[in-house]
C-alpha positions, -999 to +999 in steps of 0.1 A: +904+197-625+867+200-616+871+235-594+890+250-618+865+240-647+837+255-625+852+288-613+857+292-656+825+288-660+812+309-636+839+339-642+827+333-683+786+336-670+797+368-649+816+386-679+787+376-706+765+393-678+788+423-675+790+431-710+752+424-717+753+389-733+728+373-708+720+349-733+754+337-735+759+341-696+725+318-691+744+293-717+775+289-691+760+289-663+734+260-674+766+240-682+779+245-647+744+239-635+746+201-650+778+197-632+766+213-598+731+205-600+725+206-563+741+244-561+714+267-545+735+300-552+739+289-589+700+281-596+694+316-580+720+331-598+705+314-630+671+324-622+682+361-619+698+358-650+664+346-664+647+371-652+670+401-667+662+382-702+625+380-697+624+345-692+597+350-655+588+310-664+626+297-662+629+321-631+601+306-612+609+272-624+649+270-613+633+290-575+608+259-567+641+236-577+659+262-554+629+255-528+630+218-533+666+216-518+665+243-489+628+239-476+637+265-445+651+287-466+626+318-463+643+341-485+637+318-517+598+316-509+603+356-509+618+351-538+596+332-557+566+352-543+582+380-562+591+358-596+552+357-595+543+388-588+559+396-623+540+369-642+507+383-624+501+351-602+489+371-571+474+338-556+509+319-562+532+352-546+506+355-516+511+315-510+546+320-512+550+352-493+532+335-462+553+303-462+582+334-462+568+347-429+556+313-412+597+305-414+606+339-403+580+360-385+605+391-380+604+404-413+590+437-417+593+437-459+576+406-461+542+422-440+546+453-459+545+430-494+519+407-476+498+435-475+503+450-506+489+421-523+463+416-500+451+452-512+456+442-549+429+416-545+410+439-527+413+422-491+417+457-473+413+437-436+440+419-443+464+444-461+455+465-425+463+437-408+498+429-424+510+466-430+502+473-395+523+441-386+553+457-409+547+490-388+547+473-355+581+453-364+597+482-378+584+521-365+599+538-391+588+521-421+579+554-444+561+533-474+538+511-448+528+545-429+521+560-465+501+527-475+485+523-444+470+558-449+464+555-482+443+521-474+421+546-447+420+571-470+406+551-503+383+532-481+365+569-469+363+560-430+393+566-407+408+599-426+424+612-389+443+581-394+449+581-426+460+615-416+482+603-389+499+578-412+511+604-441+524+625-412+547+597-396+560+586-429+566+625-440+583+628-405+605+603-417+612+611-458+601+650-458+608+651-492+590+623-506+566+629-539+546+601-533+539+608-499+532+647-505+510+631-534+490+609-509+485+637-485+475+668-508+450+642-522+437+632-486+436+670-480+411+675-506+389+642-501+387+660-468+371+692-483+350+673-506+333+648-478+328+684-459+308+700-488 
């Protein structure tokens, strides 16, 4: 019967994936995907597979199909904001990333990548704007303090809160290099704006 046929397939795409046959896993699964072609969970599963064999065009490709049949779905525009991201199509993942947050507006990773882009492009209002949004949705998130205060730092004006920043998220990892990085190299931009 069909079911049984599927579940092969898919157990057969899972073991190729296990034992490091992607290729062989993407081959299964794309038969099951011509039988199921309506399956969000399988195109995402494809795309993933894709994406583990450096295929970001047949990941990004099988997420818009994934879009096309659950439009409310805001984890798939996260999703394919990221799939761009790795082909370096910042527009296309900033796009993507907002539909993310117009469907759900509570989602402090989304702000937090929002922002990060928006610094990539060298938009620093509105990195500010969306990493303070991650901050104010979640308190305690470490890598939006560090950002935010790196952001304050880099742009030379507010280093007291750039300052303030480094300490909240050190408050909450103490023993993270990247933040200890970030504030030993605000200590010494402080020193060499004094001299």
């Amino acid at each position: 019967d069909r079911g049984e046929e599927n579940e092969i397939l898919m157990v057969l795409g899972r073991v190729y994936e296990i034992i490091g046959r992607v290729d062989k896993a993407i081959e299964e699964i794309t038969v099951l995907m011509k039988l199921e072609p309506q399956l969000v969970n399988l195109m995402i599963y494809l795309a993933r597979l894709y994406s583990m064999n450096e295929q970001p065009e047949e990941t990004i490709r099988l997420i818009k199909e994934a879009v096309k049949v659950e439009q409310g779905n805001d984890t798939l525009y996260h999703s394919l904001a990221l799939a761009y991201i790795s082909v370096g199509q910042v527009d296309h993942a900033i796009i993507n990333m907002q539909k993310a947050i117009s469907i759900n507006k509570n989602k402090d990773s989304y702000y937090f990548e929002l922002g990060a882009l928006f610094e990539r492009i060298g938009k620093f209002e509105l990195a500010i704007q969306n990493i303070k949004r991650a901050i104010e949705l979640n308190p305690m998130h470490s890598n939006a303090h560090n950002f935010l205060g790196y952001i304050y730092a880099m742009q030379g004006k507010s280093l007291d809160k750039a300052l303030g920043h480094l300490h909240t998220a050190l408050s909450i990892q103490p023993r993270n290099g990247y933040f200890l990085d970030s504030l030993s190299w605000i200590r010494s931009e402080e020193h060499t704006s004094e001299l």
